[in-house]
N, C-alpha and C positions, 0 to 999 in steps of 0.2 A: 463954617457954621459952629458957635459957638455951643455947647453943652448947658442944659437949664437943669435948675435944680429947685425946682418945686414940688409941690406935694401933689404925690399919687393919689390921684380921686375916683379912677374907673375901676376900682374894685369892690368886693362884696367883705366885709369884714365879718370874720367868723368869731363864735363867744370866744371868750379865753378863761373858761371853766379849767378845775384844776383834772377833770376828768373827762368831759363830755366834749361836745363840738366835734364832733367827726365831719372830715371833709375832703376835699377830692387828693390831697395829699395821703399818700397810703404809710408813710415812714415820718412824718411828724405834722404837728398841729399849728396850720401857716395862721399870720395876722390875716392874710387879705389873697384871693385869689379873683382875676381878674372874671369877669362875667358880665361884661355889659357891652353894646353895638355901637361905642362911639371910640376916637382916639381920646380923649383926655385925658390926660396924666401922663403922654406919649408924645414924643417929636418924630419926626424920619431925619435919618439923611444918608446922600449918596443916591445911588442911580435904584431905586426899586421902587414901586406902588406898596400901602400897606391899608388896608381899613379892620374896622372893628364888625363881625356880624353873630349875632345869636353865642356870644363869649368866646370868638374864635379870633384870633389875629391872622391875618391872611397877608403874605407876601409874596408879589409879583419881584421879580426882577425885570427891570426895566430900562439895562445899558451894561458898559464892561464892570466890570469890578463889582454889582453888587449893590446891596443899603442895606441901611439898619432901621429898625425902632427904637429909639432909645428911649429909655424909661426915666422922668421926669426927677424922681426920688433916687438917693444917694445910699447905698447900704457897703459895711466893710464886710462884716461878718453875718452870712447868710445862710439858711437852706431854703433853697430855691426847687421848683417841680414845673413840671408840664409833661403834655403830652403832644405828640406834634407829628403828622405825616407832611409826606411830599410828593404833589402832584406831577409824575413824570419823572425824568433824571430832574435832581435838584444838589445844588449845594445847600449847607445851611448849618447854622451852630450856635452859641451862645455867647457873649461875651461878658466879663463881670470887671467890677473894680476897672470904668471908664473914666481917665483923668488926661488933663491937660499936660500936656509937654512941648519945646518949640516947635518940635515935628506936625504936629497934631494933638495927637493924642494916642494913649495905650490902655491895653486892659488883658486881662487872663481870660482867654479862649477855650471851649471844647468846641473843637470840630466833630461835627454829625456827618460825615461823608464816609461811602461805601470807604474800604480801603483806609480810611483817615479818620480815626478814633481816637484821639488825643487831645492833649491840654498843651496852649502855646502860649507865648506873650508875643504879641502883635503890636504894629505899629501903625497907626492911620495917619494919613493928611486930614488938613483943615477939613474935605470934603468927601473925608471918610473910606476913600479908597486905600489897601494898606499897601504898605511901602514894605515891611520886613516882618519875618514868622519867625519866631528860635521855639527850638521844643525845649518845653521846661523838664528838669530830672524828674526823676521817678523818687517817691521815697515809699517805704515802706506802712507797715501794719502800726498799732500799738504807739503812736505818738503823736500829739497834737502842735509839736514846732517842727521842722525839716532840723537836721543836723547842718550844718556850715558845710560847702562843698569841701571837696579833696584839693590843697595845693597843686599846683602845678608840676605835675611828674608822681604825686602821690597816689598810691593805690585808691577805689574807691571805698568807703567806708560803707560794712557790712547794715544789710536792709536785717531788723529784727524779725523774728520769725518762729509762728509758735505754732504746731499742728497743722498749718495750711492758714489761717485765720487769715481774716481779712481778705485773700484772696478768692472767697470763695467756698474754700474749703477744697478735698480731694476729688477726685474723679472718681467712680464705683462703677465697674459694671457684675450687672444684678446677675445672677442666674435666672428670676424671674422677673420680668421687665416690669417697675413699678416708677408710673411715672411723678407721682408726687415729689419724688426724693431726689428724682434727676434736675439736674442744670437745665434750662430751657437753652433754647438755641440762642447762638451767642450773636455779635454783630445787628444791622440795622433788618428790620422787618420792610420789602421790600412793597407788601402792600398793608393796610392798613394802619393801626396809631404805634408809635415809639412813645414809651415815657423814657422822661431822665430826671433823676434825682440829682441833686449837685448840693454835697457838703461843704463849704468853703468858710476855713474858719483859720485864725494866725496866720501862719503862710501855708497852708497846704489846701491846695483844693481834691476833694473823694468827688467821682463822679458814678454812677449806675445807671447804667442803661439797659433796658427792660429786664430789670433784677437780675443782670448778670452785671462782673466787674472786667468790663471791656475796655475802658477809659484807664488805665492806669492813673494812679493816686501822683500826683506831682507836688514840686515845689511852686510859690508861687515868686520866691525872689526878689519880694518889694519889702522885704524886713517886716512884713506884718502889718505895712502901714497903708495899704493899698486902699481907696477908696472913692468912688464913683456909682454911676448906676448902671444897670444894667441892659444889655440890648439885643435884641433878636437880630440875623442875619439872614438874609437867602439872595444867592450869588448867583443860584441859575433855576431856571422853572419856579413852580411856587411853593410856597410852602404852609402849613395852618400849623396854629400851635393855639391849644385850649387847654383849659386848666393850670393858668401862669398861675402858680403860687407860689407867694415869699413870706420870710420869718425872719426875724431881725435877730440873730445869734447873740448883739451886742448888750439886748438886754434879757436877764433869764430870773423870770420869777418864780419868787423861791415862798412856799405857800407856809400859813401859818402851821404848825405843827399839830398833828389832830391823833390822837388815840381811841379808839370805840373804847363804848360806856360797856363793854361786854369786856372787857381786860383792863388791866392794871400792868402799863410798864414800868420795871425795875431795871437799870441798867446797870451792867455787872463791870463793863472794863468799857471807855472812852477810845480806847486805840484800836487800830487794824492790825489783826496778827491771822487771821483765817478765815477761809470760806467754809469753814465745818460747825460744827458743836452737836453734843454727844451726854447721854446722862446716865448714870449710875451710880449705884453704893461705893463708892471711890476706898471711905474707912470702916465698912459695914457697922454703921452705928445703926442699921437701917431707915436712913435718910436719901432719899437721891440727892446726887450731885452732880452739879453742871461742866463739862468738858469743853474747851474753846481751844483749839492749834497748844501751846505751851503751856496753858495753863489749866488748873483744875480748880471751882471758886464751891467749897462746904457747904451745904446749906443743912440748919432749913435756912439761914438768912444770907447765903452766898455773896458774907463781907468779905470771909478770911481768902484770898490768892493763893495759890498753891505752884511752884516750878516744877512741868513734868521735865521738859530740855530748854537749855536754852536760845532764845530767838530773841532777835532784836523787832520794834515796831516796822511793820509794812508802811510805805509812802505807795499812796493807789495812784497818783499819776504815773510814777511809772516803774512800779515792784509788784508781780505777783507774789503774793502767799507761797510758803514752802506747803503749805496744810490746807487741805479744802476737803477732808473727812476725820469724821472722830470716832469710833463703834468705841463700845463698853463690853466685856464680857471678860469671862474667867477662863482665855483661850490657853490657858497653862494645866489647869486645873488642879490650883492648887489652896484654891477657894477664897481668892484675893480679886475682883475685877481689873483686869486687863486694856488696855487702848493697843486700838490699832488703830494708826491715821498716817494721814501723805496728803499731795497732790493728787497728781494722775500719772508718775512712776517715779520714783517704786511706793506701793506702803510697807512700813516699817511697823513694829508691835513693839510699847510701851509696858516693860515687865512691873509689875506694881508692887514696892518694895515693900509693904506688907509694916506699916504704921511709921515704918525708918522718914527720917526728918530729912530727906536727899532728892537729887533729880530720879529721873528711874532710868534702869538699862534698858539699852536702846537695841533691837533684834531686824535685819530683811525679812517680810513675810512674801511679799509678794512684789519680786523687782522687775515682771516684764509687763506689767498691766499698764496699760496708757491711756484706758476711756477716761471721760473728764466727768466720769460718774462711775462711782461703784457702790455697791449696796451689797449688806449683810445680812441673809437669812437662812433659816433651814433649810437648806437643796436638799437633804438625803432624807430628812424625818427622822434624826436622832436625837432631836434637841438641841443640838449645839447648830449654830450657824455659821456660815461660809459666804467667803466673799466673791462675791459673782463682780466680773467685769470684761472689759475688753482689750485683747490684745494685735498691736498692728495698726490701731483703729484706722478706718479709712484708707486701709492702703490693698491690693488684691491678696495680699494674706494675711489679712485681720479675720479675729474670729473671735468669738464670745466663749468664755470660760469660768469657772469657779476655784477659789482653792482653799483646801484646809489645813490645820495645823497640823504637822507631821507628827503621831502619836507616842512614836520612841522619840522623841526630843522637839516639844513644842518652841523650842527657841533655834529653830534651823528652819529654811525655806520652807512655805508651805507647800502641798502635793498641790500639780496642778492636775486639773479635766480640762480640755476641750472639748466644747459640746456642738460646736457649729462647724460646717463647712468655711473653706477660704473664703472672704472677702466679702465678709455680710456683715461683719464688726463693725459702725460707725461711731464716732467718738462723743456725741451725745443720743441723750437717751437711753432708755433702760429699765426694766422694769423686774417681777416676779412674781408670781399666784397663780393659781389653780384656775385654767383657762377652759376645759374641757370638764370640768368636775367626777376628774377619776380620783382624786383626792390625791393625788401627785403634784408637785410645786412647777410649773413652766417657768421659763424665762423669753422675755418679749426684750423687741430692741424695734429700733424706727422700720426696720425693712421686714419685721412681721411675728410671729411667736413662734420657740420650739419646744415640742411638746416631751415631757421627760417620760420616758421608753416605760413599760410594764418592767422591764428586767431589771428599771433602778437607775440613778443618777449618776456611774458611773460608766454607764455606757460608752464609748468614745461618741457618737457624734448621735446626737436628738431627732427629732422630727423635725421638719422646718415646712412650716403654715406661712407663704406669702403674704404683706398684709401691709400699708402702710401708713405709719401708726405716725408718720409724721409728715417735714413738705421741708422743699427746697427751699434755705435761706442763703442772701449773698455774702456772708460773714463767713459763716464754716460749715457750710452742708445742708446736712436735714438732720432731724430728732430735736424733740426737747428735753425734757429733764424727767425726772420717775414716772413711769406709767403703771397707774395707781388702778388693781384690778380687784372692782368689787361689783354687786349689785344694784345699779343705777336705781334700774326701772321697778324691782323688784319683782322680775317675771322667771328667779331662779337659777338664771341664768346670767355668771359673771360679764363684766362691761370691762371698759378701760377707761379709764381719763387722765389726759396728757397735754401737755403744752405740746407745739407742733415746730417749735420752735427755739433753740436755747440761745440764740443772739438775735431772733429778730418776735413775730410778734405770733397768736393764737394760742386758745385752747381749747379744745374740743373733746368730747365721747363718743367710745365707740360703741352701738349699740350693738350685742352679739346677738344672732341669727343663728335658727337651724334649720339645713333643710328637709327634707322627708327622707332623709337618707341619712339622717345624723351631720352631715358635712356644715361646718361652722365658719358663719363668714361675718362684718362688721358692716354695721354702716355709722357712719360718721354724723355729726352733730354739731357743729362750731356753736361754743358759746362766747369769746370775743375775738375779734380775729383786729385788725391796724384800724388808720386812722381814717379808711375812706370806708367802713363799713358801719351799721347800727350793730352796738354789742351790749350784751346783757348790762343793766346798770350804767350805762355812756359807761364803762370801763375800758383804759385802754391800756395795755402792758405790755412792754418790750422786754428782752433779755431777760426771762423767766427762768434760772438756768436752774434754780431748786423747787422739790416741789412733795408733798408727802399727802396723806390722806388718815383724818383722823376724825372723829365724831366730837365735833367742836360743843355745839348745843345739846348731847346729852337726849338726841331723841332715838337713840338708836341703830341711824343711819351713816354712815361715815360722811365726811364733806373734805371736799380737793383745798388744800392749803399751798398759795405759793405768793410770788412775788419778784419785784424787781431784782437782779444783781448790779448793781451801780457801778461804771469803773469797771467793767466787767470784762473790756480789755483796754485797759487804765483810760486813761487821761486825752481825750480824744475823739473823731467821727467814724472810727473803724464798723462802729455797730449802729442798727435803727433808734434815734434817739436816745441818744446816748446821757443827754443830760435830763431827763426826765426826773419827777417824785420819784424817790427808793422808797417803794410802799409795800406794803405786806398786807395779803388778802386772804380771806375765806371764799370758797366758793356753797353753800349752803344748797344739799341735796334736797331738792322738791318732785315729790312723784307726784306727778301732774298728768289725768291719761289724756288731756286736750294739747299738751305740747308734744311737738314732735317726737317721737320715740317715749312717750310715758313720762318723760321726767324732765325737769330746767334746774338751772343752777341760777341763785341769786347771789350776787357777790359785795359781797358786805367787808369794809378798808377794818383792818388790826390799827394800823400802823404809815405814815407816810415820811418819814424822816428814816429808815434802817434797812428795809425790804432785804431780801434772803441772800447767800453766797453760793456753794455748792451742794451745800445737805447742812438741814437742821434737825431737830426732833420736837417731838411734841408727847407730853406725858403728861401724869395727875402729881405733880411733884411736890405739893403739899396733902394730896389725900380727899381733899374736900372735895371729889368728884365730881370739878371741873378740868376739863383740859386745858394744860398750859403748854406755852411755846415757848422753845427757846434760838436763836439764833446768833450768828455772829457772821461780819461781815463789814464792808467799809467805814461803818459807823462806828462798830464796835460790837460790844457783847449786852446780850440783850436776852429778859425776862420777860413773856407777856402773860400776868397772872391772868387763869381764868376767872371770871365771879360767875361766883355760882345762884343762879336762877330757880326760876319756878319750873316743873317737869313743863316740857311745851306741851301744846295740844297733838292730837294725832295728826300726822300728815297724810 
C-alpha cells in the first residue's frame, strides 16, 4: 500500500498571531491540531482498526504486527504534540519522516512502551509490518546538527555539556519537600493521559515525555534530508491519542519589527559579545555610561567604544558568552568606578585606569560562584554592595552566598559568607529584599527565602523559610531569573514577582500572607504561564532568563521588566521554543482590589527583535525623568530611551 500525500483537512487551524492563539500545545504555537470525528486527511495500514470520535484517534490492533495511521501531509522539520493513553497492556509509538525504500518503507520512531523509551529507524514492508529496528545514537545538549559518527575503532566523541542542561537539570533533594521544583515521576503513566512533545528538526530528533527527558535526544541519520508524514502506531490493545498537533519547523516567521511609542531605541553595538550590561560614571564627567561584556560606550550620546579586555565577537549558534554580568561601582575605593563582570565562574573585577587611554587590569573576585545569576546589593547596610550568588549550584553541597571586597587589598579574592545550609543552591534564580520588614536585606532563591539574623549578615548560616518561588522545567531544573521583592498589592506588606522558569515558560507573584501569629506564607498568582493556557495580554514567553523591576511609567509603583533570551542555549530544540520573537517586556503594576490578590499586571512589548540576556539595568540616563533600559544580548547592544509623558492618573 502505497503512501498518499495529500493535504491534512481534519484539523482545527489555530490564529498565528505574533503573540496570542494559545492552544493545546503547552511548549509551542502548532498550525493545526487535529479535533474533529472523522478520518480525513488520514489512511490506515497494516493489521489495526482506527476511527476518529470527539477529537480523539482510537486504535485497535487487530492482528500480528500491528497498524498505523498515517497522516496524508508530508512534513521534514516538525514539532509535533499529543497526548495519548492505553487501554490495557498496549504497545504504541510514533513514527515521523515516513518514505519510500524498495523494502517498504522507513521512518524515525519513538517507542511509547513500558521498558522501551527510545528513538529508532525502522524498517516496514509494503504492508506495514516492520522487518528491522537499529537504535539511533544518542547526541547531546546545545547543538542543532548531530556531529558525524566516531570511525571505526575511534573513540566516541564527547556529548557537550553545561550545568546539567538539557538533561533536565540536577536532582535536589529538599530538606523540605517542595514539590513544584521536583522532577515529576519519570517513564509512562500507567493509568490516565501521557503527553509527548517531539522536537525533530536537521537530523536530531528531542523527544519529552510528560515533562521529563526520558526519550534520550538521538541522531536521526538521514543527513537532514528525511521527509514524509507522520503515523500513529498501536501494536497491541488500544490506544487514544488527542490533541495531535503539528508545526511546520520549515517555515519560521519572522514578524515586522515593532518598538512601543513609550521608547525610543538606539542601538549601541550590532554584535553578540554578552548576556550582561551595567551603567555608570565610567570618566566621572557625571554622565552615566553604558557597560556591555568588553566594552564601555560614553554617553550622553554612547557613539564613542571604549576596550575594557579583549574579546573576539560571540557566534550564538554555537559560542556562549565569556560575560553575562556587568555591576558598576568603586569596589577599590579609590573614587574611580569599577566593573565587575563574568559568566557564572569565576567573576573577575575590572580596575578602572583612572582617564589612562588603555584596557584595564584584570583582578579574581569571586572564582567559586557558578549560579547562572548573580546580583549586587547591600547585604550588610554599609552602602557598599556585595555580590550575592550561588555556589555548587544544583548539586547536594550547593549553597547560597555573598562576597565582598577584601578591605586590606581590594584587588585580591573577595571574603566569602555562606549563608545557607547544603544543597538548597539551585542555578537559576535569585533574588534580594526585605521580606519580613525588619529592615534587614533577605536573600530568596527558587526553594524559598533566608531570613538575615538580628546579629547581622555575617552570620554563618540565615534563616531558611520553605517556599517555592519557582516550578520544575525539562531543560535545567526549577527557578527563573531575579525575584523582584516589592509591594504588589500595596497592603504593606512586600510580594515577589518572578519568572518560574529560566528556560521554559511563566511568571507569576507571590502574594505575602500573615498569620495571627505573625508567621508569613505566599500565595501564588500566574500572570502568563505556556501555550495551552489564557495569559494576561495573549502573552506568551519562553526563556525569560533576565528580569529586574523598575517604575517604568513614573507612577510610583515599580513594574516587573523581562524578556526573551534567544539562543539561550545556542542554536537549537534543547529549550521550549526556542525560536520564538526575542522581545522585551514591561509588566505594568495595576492595584486592582477585584483581581485576584488586589493587583494584575498588564504587559505592554518594549521591543520584539532583541529581548534580554542574563542581567540588564535600567536607570534615568539622561535625567529627564524617564526610565530607560539598557541591554545586550544576541542581537547586540541596546538603548531603549524612555519618553517622558504626562504624570498618569492615580491608580
Amino acid at each position: 500500500m502505497g503512501i498518499r500525500f495529500a493535504g491534512f483537512v481534519a484539523v482545527t487551524t489555530l490564529a498565528a498571531s505574533s503573540i496570542g492563539a494559545q492552544g493545546p500545545a503547552n511548549e509551542f504555537r502548532p498550525d493545526s491540531t487535529f479535533s474533529g470525528s472523522t478520518l480525513a486527511g488520514w489512511h490506515t495500514l497494516g493489521s489495526s482498526q482506527w476511527k476518529a470520535q470527539n477529537g480523539e484517534l482510537i486504535g485497535t490492533s487487530s492482528g500480528p504486527g500491528g497498524g498505523w495511521l498515517v497522516l496524508d501531509a508530508s512534513y521534514q522539520d516538525l514539532n509535533f504534540f499529543t497526548r495519548f493513553r492505553c487501554t490495557g497492556e498496549c504497545r504504541t509509538g510514533v513514527l515521523f519522516r515516513v518514505e519510500k525504500i524498495p523494502e517498504g518503507m522507513t521512518g524515525v520512531y519513538v517507542a511509547l512502551n513500558a521498558g522501551e523509551l527510545s528513538a529508532f529507524r525502522v524498517t516496514l514492508d509494503a504492508a506495514g509490518r516492520e522487518i528491522a529496528r537499529d537504535p539511533l545514537r544518542p547526541v547531546g545538549p546545545f547543538m542543532r546538527s548531530a556531529p558525524a559518527p566516531p570511525a571505526a575503532g575511534a573513540p566516541a566523541r564527547g556529548i557537550p555539556t553545561r550545568g546539567g542542561a538539557g538533561t533536565g537539570g540536577a536532582m535536589m533533594t529538599l530538606p523540605v519537600p517542595l514539590a513544584p521544583l521536583m522532577a515529576p515521576p519519570t517513564g509512562l503513566r500507567d493509568a490516565g493521559w501521557n503527553t509527548l512533545s517531539v522536537a525533530l528538526d536537521a537530523d536530531i530528533i528531542r523527544s519529552t515525555l510528560n515533562q521529563s527527558i526520558d526519550i534520550p535526544a538521538a541522531a536521526t541519520d538521514d543527513k537532514a534530508n528525511g521527509y514524509g508524514p507522520v503515523a500513529l502506531f498501536v501494536g497491541s490493545g488500544e490506544v487514544h491519542f488527542k490533541d495531535v498537533s503539528f508545526k511546520d519547523l520549515n517555515a519560521r516567521v519572522i514578524l515586522p519589527e515593532q518598538t512601543s511609542t513609550r521608547f525610543r531605541m538606539q542601538q549601541l553595538d550590532e554584535f553578540f559579545y554578552t548576556w550582561g550590561a551595567g551603567v555608570g560614571d565610567l570618566n566621572r564627567d557625571g554622565v552615566l555610561d553604558v557597560v556591555a561584556g568588553p566594552y564601555y560606550y560614553l554617553g550622553p550620546d554612547y557613539t564613542s567604544r571604549h576596550e575594557i579586555y579583549v574579546a573576539p565577537t560571540i557566534n550564538p549558534s554555537d559560542q556562549f558568552p565569556r560575560s553575562g554580568f556587568d555591576f558598576v561601582f568603586d569596589f577599590t575605593g579609590d573614587g574611580w568606578p569599577d566593573i565587575v563582570a563574568g559568566e557564572n565562574r569565576p567573576l573577575f573585577m575590572y580596575v578602572n585606569p583612572k582617564g589612562e587611554r588603555r584596557r584595564w587590569a584584570k583582578y579574581p573576585a569571586v572564582p567559586q560562584g557558578n549560579s547562572e545569576l548573580v546580583l549586587m546589593r547591600d547585604v550588610d547596610g554599609d552602602g557598599k554592595p556585595e555580590a550575592i550568588f550561588g555556589t555548587g549550584t544544583g548539586t547536594a553541597t550547593g549553597t547560597l552566598a555573598y562576597a565582598r571586597p577584601d578591605p586590606s587589598d581590594p584587588t585580591r579574592p573577595w571574603i566569602v559568607h555562606t549563608i545557607s545550609q547544603p544543597g538548597l543552591a539551585y542555578a537559576h534564580s535569585l533574588g534580594a529584599g526585605d521580606v519580613n520588614g525588619d529592615g534587614r536585606l533577605d536573600i530568596l532563591q527558587a526553594a524559598g527565602w533566608w531570613e538575615q539574623p538580628a546579629t547581622g549578615a555575617s552570620q554563618s548560616t540565615w534563616i531558611y523559610h520553605p517556599e517555592a518561588f519557582g516550578r520544575w522545567g525539562r531543560s535545567e531544573g526549577a527557578g527563573g531569573a531575579e525575584l523582584c521583592v516589592y509591594d504588589v498589592n500595596g497592603d504593606k506588606l512586600n510580594d515577589v514577582v518572578t519568572g518560574l522558569n529560566a528556560h521554559g515558560f511563566g511568571i507569576a507573584w507571590f502574594e505575602q500572607k500573615r498569620g495571627s501569629d505573625g508567621r508569613i506564607s505566599f500565595e501564588r498568582h500566574l500572570i502568563i504561564d505556556d501555550y495551552s493556557t489564557k495569559n494576561a495580554g495573549d502573552v506568551t514567553i519562553s526563556e525569560m532568563h533576565a528580569s529586574l523591576a523598575a517604575d517604568i511609567d513614573g507612577d510610583g509603583l515599580l513594574d516587573y521588566v523581562t524578556g526573551k533570551r534567544s539562543f539561550s542555549h545556542l542554536d537549537g530544540h534543547t529549550d521550549a521554543d526556542p525560536y520564538g520573537a526575542p522581545v522585551l517586556y514591561w509588566f505594568r503594576t495595576v492595584r486592582n482590589p477585584k483581581a485576584p490578590g488586589g493587583a494584575e499586571f498588564v504587559p505592554e512589548l518594549i521591543h520584539n527583535r532583541s529581548g534580554v540576556g542574563s542581567q540588564f539595568a535600567a536607570a534615568d540616563l539622561n535625567k529627564d525623568g524617564a526610565m530607560d533600559i539598557v541591554t545586550s544580548n544576541v542581537r547586540g547592544t541596546f538603548i531603549f530611551w524612555g519618553q517622558k509623558r504626562a504624570a498618569p492618573a492615580t491608580r
